[in-house]
C-alpha positions in Angstrom: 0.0 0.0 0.0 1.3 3.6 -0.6 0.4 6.6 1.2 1.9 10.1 2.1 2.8 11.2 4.8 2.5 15.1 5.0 3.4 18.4 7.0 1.5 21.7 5.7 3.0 24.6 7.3 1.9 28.5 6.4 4.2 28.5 3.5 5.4 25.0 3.2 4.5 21.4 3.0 6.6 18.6 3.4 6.0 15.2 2.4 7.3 11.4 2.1 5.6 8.3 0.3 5.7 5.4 1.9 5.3 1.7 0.6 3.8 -0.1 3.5 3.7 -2.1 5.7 7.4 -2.6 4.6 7.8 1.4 6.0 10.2 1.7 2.4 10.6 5.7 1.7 9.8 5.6 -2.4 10.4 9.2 -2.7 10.1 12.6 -0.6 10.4 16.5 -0.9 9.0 19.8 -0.4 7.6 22.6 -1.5 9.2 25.7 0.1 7.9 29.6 0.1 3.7 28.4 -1.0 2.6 31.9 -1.9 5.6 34.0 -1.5 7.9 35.4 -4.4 11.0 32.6 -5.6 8.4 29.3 -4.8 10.0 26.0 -5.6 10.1 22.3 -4.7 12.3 19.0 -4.8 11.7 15.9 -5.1 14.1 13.0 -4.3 13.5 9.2 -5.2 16.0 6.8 -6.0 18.9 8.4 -6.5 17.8 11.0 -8.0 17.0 14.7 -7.3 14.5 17.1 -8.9 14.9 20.8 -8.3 12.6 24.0 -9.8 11.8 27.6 -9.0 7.7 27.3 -9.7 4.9 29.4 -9.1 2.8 28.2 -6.2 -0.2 30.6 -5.3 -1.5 28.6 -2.8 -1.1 24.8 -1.2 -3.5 23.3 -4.0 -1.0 24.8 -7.1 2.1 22.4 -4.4 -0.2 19.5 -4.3 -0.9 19.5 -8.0 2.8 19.8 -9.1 3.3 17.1 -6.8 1.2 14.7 -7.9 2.2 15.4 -11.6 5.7 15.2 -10.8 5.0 11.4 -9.2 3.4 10.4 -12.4 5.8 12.0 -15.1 8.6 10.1 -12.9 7.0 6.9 -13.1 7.3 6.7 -9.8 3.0 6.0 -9.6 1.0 4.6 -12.3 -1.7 6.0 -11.4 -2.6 8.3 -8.3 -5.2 5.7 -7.8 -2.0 3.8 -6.1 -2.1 6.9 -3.3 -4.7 4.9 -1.3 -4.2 7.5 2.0 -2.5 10.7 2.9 -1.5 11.3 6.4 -1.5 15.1 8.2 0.4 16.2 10.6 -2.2 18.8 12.8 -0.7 20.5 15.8 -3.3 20.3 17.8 -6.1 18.1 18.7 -7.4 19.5 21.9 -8.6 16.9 24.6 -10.9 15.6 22.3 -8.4 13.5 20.1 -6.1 10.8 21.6 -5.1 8.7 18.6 -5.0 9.7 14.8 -8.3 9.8 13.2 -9.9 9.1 9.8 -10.9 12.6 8.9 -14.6 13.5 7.9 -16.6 16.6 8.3 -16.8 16.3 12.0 -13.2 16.2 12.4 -12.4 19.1 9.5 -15.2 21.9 12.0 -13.2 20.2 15.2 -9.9 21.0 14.0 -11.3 24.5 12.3 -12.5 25.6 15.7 -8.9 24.3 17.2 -7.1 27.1 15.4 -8.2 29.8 17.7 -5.5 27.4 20.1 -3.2 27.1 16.9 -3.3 30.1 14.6 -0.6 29.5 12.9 -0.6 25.5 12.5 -3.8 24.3 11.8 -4.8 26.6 9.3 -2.6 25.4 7.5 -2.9 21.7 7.7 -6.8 22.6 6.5 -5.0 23.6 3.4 -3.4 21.1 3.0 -6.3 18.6 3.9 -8.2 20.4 1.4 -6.0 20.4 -1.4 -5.2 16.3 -1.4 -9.3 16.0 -0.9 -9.5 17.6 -4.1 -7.0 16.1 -5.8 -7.0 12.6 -5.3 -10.7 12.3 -3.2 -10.6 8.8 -3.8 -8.1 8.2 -1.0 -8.5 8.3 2.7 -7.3 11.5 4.7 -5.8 10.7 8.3 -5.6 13.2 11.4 -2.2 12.7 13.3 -2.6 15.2 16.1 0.9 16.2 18.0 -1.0 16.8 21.0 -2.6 13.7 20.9 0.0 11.4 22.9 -0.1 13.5 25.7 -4.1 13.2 26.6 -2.8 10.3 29.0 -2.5 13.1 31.0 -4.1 12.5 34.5 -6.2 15.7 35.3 -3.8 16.6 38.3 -1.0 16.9 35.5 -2.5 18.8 32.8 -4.4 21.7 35.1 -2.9 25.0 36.0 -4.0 26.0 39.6 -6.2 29.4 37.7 -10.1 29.3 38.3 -11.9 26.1 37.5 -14.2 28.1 35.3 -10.9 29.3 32.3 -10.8 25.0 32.1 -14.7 24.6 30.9 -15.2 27.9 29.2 -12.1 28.7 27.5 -9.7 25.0 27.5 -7.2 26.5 29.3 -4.7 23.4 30.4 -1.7 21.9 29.2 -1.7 20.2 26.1 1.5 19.1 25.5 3.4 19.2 21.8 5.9 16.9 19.9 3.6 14.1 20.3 4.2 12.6 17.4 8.3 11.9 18.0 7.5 11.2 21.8 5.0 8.5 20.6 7.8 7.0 17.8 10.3 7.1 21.1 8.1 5.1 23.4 7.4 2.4 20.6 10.5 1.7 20.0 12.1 1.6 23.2 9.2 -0.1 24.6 10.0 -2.7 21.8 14.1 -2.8 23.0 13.5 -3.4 25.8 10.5 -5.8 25.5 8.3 -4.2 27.8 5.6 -1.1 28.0 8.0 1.2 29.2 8.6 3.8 32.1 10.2 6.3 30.2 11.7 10.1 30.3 11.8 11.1 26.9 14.0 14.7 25.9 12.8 15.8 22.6 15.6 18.6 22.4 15.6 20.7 19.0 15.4 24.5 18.4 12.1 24.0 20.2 12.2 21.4 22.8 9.8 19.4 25.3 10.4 16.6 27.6 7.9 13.5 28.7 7.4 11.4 31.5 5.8 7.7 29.9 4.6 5.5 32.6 4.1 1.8 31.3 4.0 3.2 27.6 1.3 5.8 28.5 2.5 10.0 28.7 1.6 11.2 32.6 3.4 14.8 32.1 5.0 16.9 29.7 7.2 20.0 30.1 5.0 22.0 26.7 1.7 22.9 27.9 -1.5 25.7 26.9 1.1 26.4 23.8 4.6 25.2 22.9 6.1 28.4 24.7 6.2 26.5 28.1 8.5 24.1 29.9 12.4 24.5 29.5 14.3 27.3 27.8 14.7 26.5 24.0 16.5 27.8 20.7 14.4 30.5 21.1 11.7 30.4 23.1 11.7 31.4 26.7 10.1 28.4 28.4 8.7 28.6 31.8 8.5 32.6 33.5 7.0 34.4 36.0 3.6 36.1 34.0 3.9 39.4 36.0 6.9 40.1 33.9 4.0 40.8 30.9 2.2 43.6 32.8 5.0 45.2 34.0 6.4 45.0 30.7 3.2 46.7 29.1 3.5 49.2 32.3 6.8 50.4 30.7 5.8 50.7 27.3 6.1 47.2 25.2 2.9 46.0 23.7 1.5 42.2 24.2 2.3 41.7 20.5 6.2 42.5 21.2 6.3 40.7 24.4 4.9 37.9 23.0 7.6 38.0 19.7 10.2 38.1 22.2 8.8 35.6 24.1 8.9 32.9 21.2 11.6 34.3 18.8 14.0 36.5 20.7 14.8 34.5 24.1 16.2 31.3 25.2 19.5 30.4 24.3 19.1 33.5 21.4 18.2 35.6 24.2 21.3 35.4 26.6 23.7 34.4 24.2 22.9 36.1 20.9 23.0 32.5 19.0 20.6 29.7 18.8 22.3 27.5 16.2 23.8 24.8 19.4 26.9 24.6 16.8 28.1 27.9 17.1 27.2 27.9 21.0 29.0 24.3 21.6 32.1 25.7 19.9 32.2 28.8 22.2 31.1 27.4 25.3 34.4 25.2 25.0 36.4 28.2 24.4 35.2 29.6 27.3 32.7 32.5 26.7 30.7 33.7 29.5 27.6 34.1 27.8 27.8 31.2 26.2 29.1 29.3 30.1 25.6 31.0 31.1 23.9 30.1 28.5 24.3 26.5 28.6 24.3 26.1 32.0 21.1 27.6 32.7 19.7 25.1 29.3 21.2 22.4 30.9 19.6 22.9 34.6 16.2 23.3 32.8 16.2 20.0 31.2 17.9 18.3 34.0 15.7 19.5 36.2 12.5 18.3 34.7 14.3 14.7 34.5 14.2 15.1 38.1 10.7 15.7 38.5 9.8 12.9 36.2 12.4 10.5 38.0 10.0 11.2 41.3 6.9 11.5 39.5 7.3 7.6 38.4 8.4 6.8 41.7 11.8 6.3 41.2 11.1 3.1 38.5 12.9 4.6 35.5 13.7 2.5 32.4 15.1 4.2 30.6 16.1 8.2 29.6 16.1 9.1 25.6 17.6 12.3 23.9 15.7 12.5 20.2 15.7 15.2 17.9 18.7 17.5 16.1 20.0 18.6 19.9 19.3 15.3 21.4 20.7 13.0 19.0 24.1 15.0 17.5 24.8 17.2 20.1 27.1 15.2 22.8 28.5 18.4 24.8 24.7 19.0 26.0 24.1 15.6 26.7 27.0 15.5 29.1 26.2 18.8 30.6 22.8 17.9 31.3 23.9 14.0 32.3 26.9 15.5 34.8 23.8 17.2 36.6 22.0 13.9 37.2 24.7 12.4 39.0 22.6 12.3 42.4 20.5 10.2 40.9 23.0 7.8 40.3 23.2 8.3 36.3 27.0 8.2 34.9 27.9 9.1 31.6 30.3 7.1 29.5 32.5 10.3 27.9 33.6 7.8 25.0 30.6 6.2 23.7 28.8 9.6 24.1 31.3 11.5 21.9 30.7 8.5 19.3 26.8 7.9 19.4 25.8 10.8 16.9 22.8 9.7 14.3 24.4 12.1 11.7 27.2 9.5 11.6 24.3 6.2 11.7 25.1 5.5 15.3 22.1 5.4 17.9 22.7 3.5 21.2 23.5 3.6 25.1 25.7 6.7 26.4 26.0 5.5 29.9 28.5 3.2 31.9 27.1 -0.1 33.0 26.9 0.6 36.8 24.9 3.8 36.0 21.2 3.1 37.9 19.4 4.1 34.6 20.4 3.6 31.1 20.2 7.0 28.7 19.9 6.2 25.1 20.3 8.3 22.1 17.7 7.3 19.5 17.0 8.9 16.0 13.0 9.9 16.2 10.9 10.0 13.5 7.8 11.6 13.3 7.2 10.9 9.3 7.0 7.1 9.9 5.4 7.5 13.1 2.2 9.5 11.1 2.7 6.6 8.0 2.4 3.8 10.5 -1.0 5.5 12.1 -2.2 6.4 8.8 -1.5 2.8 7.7 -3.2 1.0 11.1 -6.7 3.2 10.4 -6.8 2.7 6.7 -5.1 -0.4 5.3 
């Protein structure tokens, strides 16, 4: 069976085809700057690569190209092959726990979700929209990142604000990055042969950790939007909220504080950087900011490895780094592992400096007598919407 697996952003969509259940990558690509001057797209399949400047008004001109370009490289028949299309929608709200075939129903739910995801799931509507019209004879999936997390016990997910912002308004934490936490807690659920107790650290630009008691999520460090839990690339994480009137007090408005907030602070924010390249290589050169920097990163993610080590009383399988930071980026990993040394974790500096996925190698970074195993393991969130799409449609 072949389906695609896609990822509409505002501008963008992203896409692999997948031959399953055999979970073989035939082709994938994507279409970059959707209606925006200097549009293009590439395609890669075999070993070959496709690359064009086209026009591209809207998602519905990308989907079109695309589906052309799959027939004039042979690479379909016939788009009757596509029997289902996967979509990655950022959020779900509590009403969605798995992936769901989508119908009208789910189209208004998700429509009436974007008030909690402006900038996401409108555009996962387009791009739901355009592979309807296109190819209508195939089935259209719902993969909702906020959807692993709705394990959530209600003690986790609250804030301690009136009852009443909960039932009218759906203020409580959602959680984010369910997708790759999900993939995670598969497959080291399958290693080690066993539904899990798990801390997962999804650390990229933006970055959320998870606390997986026998297979199911109990917490997460993301919550009402992806702004919370530990400092990131470039968003600030958890704050104190009376910074924002205080802030507006001396002039800023809640659109600038809000920018900052997501696109000026983190590790860009005290450093001036949020590429972790650039920031590794001065940390070990010694630059104060960058020292700071990483230190106060570091504390944040160790910290909430803490609180989940408590939170699952102590029974820990297993700690996972995923993601561009998590899986490549070995000074952080030791930063952050150094700090869980009361807990009895010890790194192993060798096979940490050698277990990067850019160079194929996943695996354990810590010694034998350390009291829990840390793994670094390559995520994917692609294969992860493919094999959901598959289970509901095959």
């Amino acid at each position: 069976m072949k389906l695609l697996s896609v990822n509409a952003g505002s501008s963008t969509l992203k896409f692999r085809m997948y031959e399953m259940p055999e979970e073989k990558v035939i082709c994938k690509g994507a279409f970059d700057r959707i209606g925006i001057e200097g549009s293009n797209f590439s395609l890669k399949f075999d070993d070959k690569k496709i690359e064009e400047d086209v026009e591209l008004k809207d998602h519905n001109d990308a989907v079109k190209i695309l589906l052309e370009q799959l027939v004039k490289n042979k690479i379909v028949n016939s788009l009757d092959e596509i029997e289902a299309v996967g979509h990655r929608v950022v959020h779900g709200g509590s009403k969605y726990a798995n992936s769901v075939v989508i119908n009208d129903e789910v189209i208004k739910e998700i429509e009436q979700l974007s008030a909690l995801a402006p900038l996401h799931n409108p555009a996962a509507l387009k791009g739901i929209k355009a592979f309807q019209d296109n190819i209508p004879n195939a089935k259209m999936v719902a993969c909702f990142d906020t959807a692993f997390h709705q394990t959530m016990p209600k003690d986790s997910y609250l804030y301690s604000v009136p009852y009443l912002w909960y039932e009218k308004y759906g203020i409580r934490k959602y959680g984010f990055h369910g997708m790759s936490h999900k993939f995670i807690s598969e497959k080291l659920s399958a290693m080690l042969e066993k539904k899990a107790n798990l801390i997962i650290a999804h650390i990229g630009s933006g970055a959320s950790l998870s606390a997986v008691k026998e297979g199911k999520c109990i917490d997460t460090t993301m919550g009402f939007t992806p702004n919370a839990g530990i400092m990131m690339g470039t968003r600030s994480g958890d704050i104190d909220y009376s910074m924002i009137n205080y802030l507006v007090k001396n002039g800023l408005t809640l659109e600038e504080i809000e920018n900052s907030l997501n696109k000026e602070s983190g590790l860009l924010g005290i450093i001036g950087k949020s590429d972790l390249r650039d920031i590794d290589d001065l940390f070990e050169n010694g630059d104060e900011k960058a020292i700071l920097g990483v230190t106060m990163y570091t504390n944040r993610i160790a910290e909430y490895i803490a609180k989940y080590f408590i939170k699952l009383e102590g029974k820990v399988d297993a700690i996972c780094f995923t993601a561009g930071v998590g899986e490549n980026d070995d000074i952080i990993r030791r930063e952050v592992i150094k700090k869980l040394a009361p807990l009895g974790v010890i790194l192993d500096e060798e096979k940490n400096k050698e277990t990067l996925i850019r160079k194929g190698k996943e695996g354990i970074i810590t010694k034998e007598e350390s009291t829990i195993p840390v793994y670094v393991i390559a995520t994917d969130e692609e294969l992860m919407i493919a094999r959901d799409t598959f289970e509901l449609t095959a």
